[in-house]
DODO-135629 format. One record per atom (N, C-alpha, C, O): atom name; x, y, z; residue in three letters; residue number from 0. Coordinates in nm, 4 decimals. Layout:
<nodes>
<site CA	u X	v Y	w Z	code ALA	pos NUM>
...
</nodes>
This chain:
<nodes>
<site N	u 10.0123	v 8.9299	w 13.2129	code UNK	pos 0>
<site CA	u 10.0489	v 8.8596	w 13.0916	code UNK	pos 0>
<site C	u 10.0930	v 8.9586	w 12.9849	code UNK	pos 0>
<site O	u 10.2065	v 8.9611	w 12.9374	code UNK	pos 0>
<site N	u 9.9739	v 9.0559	w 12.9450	code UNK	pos 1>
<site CA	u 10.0374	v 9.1016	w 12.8227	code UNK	pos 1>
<site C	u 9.9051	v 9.2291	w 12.8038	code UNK	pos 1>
<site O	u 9.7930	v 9.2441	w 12.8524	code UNK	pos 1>
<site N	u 9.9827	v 9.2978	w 12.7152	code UNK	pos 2>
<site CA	u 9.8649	v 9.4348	w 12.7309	code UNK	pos 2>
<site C	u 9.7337	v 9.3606	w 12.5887	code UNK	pos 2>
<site O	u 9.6243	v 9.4106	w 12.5629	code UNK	pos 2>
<site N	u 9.7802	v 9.2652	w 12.5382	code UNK	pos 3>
<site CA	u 9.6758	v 9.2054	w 12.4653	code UNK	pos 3>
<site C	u 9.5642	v 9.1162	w 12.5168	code UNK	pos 3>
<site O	u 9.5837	v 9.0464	w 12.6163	code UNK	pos 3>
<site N	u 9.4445	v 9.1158	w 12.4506	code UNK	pos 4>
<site CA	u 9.3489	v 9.0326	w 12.5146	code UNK	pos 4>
<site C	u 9.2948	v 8.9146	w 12.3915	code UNK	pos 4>
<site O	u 9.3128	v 8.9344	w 12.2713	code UNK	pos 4>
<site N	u 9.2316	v 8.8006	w 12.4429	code UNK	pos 5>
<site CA	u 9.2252	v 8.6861	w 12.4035	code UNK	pos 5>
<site C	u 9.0891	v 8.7506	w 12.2750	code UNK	pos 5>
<site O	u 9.0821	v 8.6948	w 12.1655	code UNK	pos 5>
<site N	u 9.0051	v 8.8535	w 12.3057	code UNK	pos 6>
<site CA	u 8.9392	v 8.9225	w 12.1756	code UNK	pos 6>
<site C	u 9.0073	v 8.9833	w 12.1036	code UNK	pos 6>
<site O	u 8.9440	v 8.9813	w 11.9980	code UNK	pos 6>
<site N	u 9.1240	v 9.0551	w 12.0825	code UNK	pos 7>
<site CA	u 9.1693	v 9.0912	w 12.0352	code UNK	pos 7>
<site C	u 9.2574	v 8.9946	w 11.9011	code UNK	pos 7>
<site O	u 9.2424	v 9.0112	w 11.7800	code UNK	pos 7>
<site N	u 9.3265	v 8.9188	w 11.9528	code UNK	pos 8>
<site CA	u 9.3774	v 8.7899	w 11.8922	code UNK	pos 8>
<site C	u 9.2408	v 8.7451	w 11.8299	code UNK	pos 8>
<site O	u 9.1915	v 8.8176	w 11.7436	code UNK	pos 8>
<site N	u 9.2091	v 8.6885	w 11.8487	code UNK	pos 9>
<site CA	u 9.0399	v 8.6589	w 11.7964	code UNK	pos 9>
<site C	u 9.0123	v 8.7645	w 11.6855	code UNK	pos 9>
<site O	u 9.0038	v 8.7154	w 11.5729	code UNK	pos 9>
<site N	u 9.0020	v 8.8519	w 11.6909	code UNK	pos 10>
<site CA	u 8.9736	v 8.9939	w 11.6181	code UNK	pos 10>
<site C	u 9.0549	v 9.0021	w 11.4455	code UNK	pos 10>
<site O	u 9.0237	v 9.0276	w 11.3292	code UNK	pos 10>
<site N	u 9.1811	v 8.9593	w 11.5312	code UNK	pos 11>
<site CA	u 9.2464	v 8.9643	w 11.4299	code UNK	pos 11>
<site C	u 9.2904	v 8.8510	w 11.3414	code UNK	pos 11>
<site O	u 9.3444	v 8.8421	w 11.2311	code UNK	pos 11>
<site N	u 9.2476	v 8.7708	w 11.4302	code UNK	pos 12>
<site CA	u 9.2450	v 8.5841	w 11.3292	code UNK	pos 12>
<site C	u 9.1402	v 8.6347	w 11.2061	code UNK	pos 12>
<site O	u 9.1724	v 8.6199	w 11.0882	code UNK	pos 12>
<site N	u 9.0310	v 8.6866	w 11.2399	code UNK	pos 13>
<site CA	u 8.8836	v 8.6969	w 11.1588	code UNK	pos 13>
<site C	u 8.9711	v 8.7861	w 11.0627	code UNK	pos 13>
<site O	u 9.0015	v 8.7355	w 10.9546	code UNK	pos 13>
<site N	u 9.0136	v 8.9102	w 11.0902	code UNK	pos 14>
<site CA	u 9.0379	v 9.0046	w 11.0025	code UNK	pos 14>
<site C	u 9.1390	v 8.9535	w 10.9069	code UNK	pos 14>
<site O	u 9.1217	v 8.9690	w 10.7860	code UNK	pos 14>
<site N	u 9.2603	v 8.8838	w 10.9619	code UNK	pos 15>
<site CA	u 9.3377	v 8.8593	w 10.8819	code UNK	pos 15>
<site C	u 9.3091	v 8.7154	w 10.7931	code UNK	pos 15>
<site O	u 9.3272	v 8.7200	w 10.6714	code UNK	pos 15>
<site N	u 9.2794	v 8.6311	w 10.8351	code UNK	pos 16>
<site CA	u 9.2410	v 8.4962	w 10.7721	code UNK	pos 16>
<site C	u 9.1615	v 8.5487	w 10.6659	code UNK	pos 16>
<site O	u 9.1519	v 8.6667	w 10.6322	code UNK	pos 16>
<site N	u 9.0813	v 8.4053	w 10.5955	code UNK	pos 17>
<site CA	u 9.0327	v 8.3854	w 10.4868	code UNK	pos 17>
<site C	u 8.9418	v 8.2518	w 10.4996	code UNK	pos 17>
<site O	u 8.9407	v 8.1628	w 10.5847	code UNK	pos 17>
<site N	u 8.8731	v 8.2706	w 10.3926	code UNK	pos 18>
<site CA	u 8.8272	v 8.1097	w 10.3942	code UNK	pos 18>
<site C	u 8.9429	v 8.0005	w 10.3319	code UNK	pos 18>
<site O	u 8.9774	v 7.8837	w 10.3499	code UNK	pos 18>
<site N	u 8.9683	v 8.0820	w 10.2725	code UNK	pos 19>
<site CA	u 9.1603	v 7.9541	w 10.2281	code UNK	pos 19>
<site C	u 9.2443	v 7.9967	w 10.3566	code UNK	pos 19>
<site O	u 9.2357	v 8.0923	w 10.4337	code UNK	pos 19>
<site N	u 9.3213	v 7.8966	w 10.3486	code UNK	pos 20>
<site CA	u 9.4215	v 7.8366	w 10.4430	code UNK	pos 20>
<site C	u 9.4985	v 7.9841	w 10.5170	code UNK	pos 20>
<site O	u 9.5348	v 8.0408	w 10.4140	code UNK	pos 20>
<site N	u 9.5323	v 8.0539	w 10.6053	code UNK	pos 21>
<site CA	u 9.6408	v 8.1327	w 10.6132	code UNK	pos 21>
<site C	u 9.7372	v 8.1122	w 10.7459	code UNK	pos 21>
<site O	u 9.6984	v 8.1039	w 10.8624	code UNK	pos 21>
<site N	u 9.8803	v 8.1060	w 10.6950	code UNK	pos 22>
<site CA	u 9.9288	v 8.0766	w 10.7825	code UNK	pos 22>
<site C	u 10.0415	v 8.1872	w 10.8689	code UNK	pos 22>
<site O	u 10.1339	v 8.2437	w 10.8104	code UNK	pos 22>
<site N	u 10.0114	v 8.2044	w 11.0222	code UNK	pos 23>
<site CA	u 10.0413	v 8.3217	w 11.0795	code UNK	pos 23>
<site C	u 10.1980	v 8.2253	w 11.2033	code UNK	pos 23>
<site O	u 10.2476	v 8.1126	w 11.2054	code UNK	pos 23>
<site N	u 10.2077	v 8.2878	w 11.2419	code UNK	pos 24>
<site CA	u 10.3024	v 8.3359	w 11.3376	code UNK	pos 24>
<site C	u 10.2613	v 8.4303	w 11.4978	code UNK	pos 24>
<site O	u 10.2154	v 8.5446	w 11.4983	code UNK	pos 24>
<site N	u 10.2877	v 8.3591	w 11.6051	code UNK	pos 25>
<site CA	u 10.2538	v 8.4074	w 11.7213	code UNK	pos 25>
<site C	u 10.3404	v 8.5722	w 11.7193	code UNK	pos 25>
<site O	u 10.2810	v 8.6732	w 11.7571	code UNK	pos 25>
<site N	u 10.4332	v 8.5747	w 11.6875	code UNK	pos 26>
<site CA	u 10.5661	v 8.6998	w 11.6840	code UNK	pos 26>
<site C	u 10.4837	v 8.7708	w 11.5640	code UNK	pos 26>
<site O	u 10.4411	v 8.8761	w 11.6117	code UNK	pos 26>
<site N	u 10.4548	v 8.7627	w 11.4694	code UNK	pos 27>
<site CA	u 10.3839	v 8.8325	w 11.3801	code UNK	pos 27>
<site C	u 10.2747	v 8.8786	w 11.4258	code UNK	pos 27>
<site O	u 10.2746	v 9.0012	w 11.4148	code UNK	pos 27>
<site N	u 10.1588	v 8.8291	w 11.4833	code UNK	pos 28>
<site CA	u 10.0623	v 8.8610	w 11.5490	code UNK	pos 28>
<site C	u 10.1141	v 8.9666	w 11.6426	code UNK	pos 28>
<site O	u 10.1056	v 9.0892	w 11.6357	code UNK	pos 28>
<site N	u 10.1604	v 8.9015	w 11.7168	code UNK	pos 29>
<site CA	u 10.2278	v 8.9876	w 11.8741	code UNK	pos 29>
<site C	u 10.2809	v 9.1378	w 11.8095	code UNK	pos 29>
<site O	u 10.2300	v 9.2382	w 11.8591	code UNK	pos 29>
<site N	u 10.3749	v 9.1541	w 11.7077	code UNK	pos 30>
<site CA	u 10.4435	v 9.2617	w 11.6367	code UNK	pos 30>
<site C	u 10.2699	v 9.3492	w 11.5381	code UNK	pos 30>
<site O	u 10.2637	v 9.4689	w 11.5101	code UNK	pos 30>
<site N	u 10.2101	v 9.2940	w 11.5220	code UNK	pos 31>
<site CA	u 10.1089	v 9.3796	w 11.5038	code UNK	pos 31>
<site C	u 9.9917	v 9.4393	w 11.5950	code UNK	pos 31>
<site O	u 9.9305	v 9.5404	w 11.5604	code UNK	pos 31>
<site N	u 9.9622	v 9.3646	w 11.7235	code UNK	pos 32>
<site CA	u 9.8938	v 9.4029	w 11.7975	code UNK	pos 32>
<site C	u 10.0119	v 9.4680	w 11.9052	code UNK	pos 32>
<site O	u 9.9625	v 9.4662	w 12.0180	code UNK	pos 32>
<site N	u 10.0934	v 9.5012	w 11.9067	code UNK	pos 33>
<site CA	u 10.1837	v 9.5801	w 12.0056	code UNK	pos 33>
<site C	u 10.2232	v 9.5079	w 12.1317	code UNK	pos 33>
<site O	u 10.2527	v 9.5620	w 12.2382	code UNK	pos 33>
<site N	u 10.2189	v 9.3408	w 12.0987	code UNK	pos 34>
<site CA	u 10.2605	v 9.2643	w 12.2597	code UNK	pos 34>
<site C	u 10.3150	v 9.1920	w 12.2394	code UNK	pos 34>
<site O	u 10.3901	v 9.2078	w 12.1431	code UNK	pos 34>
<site N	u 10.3189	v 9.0701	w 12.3070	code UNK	pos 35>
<site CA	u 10.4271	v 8.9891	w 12.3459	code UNK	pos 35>
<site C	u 10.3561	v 8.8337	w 12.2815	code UNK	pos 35>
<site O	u 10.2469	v 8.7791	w 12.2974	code UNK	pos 35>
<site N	u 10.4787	v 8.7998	w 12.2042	code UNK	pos 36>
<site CA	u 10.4851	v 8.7011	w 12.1253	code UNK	pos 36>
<site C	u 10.3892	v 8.5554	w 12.2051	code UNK	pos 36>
<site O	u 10.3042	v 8.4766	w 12.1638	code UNK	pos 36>
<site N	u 10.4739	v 8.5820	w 12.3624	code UNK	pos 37>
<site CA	u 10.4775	v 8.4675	w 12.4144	code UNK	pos 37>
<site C	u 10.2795	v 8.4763	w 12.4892	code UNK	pos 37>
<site O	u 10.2149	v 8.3723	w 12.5018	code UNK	pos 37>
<site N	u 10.2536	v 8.5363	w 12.5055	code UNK	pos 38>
<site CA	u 10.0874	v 8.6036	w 12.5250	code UNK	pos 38>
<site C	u 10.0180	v 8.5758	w 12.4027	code UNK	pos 38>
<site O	u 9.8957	v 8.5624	w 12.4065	code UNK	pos 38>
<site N	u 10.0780	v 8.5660	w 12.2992	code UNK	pos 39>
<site CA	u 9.9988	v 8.5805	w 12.1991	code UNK	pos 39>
<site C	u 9.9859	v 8.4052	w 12.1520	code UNK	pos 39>
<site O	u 9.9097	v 8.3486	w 12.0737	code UNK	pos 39>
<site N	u 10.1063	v 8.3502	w 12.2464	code UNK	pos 40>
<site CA	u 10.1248	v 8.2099	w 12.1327	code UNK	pos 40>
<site C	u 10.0165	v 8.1469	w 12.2533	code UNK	pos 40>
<site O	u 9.9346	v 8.0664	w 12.2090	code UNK	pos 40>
<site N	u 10.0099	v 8.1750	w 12.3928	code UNK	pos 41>
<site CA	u 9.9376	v 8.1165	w 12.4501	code UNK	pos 41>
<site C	u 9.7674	v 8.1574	w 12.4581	code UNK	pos 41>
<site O	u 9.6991	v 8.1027	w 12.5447	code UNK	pos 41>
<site N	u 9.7164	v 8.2384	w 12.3798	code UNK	pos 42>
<site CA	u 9.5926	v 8.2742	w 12.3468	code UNK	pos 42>
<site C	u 9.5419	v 8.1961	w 12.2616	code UNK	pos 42>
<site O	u 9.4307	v 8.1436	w 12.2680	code UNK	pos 42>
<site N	u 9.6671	v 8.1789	w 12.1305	code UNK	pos 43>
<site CA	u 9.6825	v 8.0853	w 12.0017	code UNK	pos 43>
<site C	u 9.6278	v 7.9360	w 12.0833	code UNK	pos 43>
<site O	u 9.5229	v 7.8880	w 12.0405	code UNK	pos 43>
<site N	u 9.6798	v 7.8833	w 12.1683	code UNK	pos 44>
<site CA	u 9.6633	v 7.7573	w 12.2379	code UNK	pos 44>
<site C	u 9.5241	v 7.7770	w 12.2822	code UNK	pos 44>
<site O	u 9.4354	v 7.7013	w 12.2428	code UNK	pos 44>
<site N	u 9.5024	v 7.8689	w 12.3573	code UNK	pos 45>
<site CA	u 9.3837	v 7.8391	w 12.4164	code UNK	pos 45>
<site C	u 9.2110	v 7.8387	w 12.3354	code UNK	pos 45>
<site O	u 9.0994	v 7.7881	w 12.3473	code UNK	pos 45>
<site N	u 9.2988	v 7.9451	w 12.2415	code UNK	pos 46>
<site CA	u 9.1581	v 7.9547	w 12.1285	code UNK	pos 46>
<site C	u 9.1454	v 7.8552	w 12.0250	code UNK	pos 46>
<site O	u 9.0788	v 7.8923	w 11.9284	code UNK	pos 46>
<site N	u 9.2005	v 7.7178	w 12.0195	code UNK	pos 47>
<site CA	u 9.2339	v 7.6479	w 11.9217	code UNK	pos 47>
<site C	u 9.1186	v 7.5709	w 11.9248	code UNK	pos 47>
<site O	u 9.0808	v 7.5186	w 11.8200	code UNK	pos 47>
<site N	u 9.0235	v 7.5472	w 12.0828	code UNK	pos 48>
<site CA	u 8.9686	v 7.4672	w 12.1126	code UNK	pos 48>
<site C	u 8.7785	v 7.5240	w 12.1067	code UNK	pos 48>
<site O	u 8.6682	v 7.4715	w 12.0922	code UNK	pos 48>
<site N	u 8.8395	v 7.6662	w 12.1293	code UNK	pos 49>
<site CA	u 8.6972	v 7.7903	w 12.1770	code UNK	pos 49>
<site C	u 8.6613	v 7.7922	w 12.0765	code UNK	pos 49>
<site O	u 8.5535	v 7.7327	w 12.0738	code UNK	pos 49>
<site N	u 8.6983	v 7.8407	w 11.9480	code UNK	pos 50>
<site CA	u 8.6790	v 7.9252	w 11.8659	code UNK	pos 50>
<site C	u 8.5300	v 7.8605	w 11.7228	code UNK	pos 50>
<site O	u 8.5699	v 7.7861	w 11.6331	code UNK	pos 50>
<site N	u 8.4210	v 7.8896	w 11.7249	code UNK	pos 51>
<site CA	u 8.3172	v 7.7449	w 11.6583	code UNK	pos 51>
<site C	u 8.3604	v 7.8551	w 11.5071	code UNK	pos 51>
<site O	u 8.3476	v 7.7821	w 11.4088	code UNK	pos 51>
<site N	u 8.4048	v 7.9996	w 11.4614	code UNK	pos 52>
<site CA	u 8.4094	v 8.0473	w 11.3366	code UNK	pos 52>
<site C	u 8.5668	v 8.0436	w 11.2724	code UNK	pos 52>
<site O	u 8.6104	v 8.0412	w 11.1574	code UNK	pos 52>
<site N	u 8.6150	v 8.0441	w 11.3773	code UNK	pos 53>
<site CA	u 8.7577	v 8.0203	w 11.2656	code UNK	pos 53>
<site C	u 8.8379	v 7.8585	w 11.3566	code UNK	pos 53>
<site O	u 8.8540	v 7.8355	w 11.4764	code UNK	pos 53>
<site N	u 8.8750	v 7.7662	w 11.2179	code UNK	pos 54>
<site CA	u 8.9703	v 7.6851	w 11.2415	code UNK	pos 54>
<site C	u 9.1364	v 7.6915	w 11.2624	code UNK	pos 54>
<site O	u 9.2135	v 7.7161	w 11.1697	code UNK	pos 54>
<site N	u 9.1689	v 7.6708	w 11.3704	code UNK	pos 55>
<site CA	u 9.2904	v 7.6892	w 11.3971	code UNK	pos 55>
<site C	u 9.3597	v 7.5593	w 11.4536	code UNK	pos 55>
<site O	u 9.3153	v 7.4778	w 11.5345	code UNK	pos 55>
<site N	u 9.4885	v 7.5631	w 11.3842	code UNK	pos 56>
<site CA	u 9.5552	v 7.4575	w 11.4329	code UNK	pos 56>
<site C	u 9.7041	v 7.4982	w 11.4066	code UNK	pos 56>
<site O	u 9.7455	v 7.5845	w 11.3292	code UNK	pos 56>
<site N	u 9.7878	v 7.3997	w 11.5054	code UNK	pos 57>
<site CA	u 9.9472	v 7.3936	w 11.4769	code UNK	pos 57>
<site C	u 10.0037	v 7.3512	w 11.3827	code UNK	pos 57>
<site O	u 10.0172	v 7.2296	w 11.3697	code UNK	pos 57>
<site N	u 10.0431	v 7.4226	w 11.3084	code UNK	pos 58>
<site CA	u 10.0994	v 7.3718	w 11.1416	code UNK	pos 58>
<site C	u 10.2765	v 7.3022	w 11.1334	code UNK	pos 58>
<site O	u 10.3274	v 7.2130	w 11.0654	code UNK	pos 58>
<site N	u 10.3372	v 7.4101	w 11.2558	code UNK	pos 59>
<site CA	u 10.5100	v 7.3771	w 11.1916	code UNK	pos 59>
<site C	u 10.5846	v 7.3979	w 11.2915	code UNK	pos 59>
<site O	u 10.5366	v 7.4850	w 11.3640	code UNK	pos 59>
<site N	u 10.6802	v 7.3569	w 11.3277	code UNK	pos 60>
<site CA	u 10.7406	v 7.4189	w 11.4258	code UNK	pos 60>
<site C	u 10.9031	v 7.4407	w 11.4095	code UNK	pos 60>
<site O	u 10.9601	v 7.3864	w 11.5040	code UNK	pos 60>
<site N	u 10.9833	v 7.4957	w 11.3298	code UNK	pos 61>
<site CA	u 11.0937	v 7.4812	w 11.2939	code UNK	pos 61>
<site C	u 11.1380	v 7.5774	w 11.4021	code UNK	pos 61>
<site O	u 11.1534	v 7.5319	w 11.5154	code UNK	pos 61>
<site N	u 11.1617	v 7.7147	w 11.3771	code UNK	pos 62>
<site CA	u 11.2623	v 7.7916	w 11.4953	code UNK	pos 62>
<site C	u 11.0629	v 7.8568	w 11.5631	code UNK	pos 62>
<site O	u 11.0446	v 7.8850	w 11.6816	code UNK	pos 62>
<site N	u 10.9822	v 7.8629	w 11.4878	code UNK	pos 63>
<site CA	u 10.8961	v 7.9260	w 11.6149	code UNK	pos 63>
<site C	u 10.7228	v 7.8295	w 11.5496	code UNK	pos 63>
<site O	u 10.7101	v 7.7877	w 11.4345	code UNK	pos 63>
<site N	u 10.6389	v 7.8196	w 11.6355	code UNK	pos 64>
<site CA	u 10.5058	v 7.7454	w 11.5504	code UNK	pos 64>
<site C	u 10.4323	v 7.8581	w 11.4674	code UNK	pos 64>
<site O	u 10.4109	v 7.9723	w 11.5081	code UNK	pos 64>
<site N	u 10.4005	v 7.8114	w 11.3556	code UNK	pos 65>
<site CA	u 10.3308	v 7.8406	w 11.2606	code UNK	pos 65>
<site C	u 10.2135	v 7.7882	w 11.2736	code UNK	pos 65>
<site O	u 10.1988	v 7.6677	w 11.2940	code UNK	pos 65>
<site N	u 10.1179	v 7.8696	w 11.2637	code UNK	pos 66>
<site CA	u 9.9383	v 7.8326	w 11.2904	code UNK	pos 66>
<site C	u 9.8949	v 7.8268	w 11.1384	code UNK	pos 66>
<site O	u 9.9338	v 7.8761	w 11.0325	code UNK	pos 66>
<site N	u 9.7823	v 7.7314	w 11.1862	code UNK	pos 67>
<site CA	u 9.7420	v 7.7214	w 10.9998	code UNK	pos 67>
<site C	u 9.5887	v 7.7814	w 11.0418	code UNK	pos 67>
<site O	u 9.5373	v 7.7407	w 11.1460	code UNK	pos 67>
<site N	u 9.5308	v 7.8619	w 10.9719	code UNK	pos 68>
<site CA	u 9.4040	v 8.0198	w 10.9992	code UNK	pos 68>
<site C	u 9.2794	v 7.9728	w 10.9337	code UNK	pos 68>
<site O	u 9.2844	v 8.0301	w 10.8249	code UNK	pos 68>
<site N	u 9.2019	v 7.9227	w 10.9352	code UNK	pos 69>
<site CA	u 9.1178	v 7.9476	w 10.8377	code UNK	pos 69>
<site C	u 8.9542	v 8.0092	w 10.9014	code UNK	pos 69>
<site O	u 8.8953	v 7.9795	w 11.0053	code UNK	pos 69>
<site N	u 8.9291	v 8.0719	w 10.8279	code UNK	pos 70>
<site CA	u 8.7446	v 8.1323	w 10.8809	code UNK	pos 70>
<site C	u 8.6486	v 8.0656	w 10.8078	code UNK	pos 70>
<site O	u 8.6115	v 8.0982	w 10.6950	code UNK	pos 70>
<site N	u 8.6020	v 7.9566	w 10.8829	code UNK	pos 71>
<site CA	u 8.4967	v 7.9295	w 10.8729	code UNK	pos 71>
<site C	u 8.3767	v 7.9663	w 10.7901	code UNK	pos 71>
<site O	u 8.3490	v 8.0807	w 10.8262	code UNK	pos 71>
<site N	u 8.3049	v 7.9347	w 10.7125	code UNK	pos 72>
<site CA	u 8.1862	v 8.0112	w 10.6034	code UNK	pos 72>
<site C	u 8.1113	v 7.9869	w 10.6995	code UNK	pos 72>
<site O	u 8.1100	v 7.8846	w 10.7679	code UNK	pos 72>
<site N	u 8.0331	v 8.0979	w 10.7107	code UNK	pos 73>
<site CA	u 7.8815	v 8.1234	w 10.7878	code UNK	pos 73>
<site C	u 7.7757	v 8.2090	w 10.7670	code UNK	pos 73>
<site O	u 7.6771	v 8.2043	w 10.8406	code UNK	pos 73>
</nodes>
């Protein structure tokens, strides 16, 4: 798949999010962890469901999906 791993993505949802809203990009992600967009959008999918500290969901989809980020208070 991709030299990225599904903790890593994870890693960086926490780091980059907020408790307000933030909204990311699979290609943005991918361009900061050094991989592939398309690895990254399907981690995005799979962690949408895993994840009990950060809320994630599909926000937009014009030329690529936009995730809407948020971390959870705990």
């Amino acid at each position: 798949m991709s030299n990225i791993s599904r903790r890593a993505v994870h890693a960086y949802l926490v780091e980059t999010a907020d408790t307000e809203p933030t909204y990311l990009r699979a290609r943005d992600i991918a361009s900061d962890l050094n991989g592939s967009p398309k690895a990254v959008a399907q981690y995005l999918s799979q962690l949408q469901d895993d994840l009990a500290d950060v809320s994630l969901e599909q926000w937009g989809r014009s030329k690529s999906t936009t995730w809407r980020v948020e971390v959870d208070e705990s």
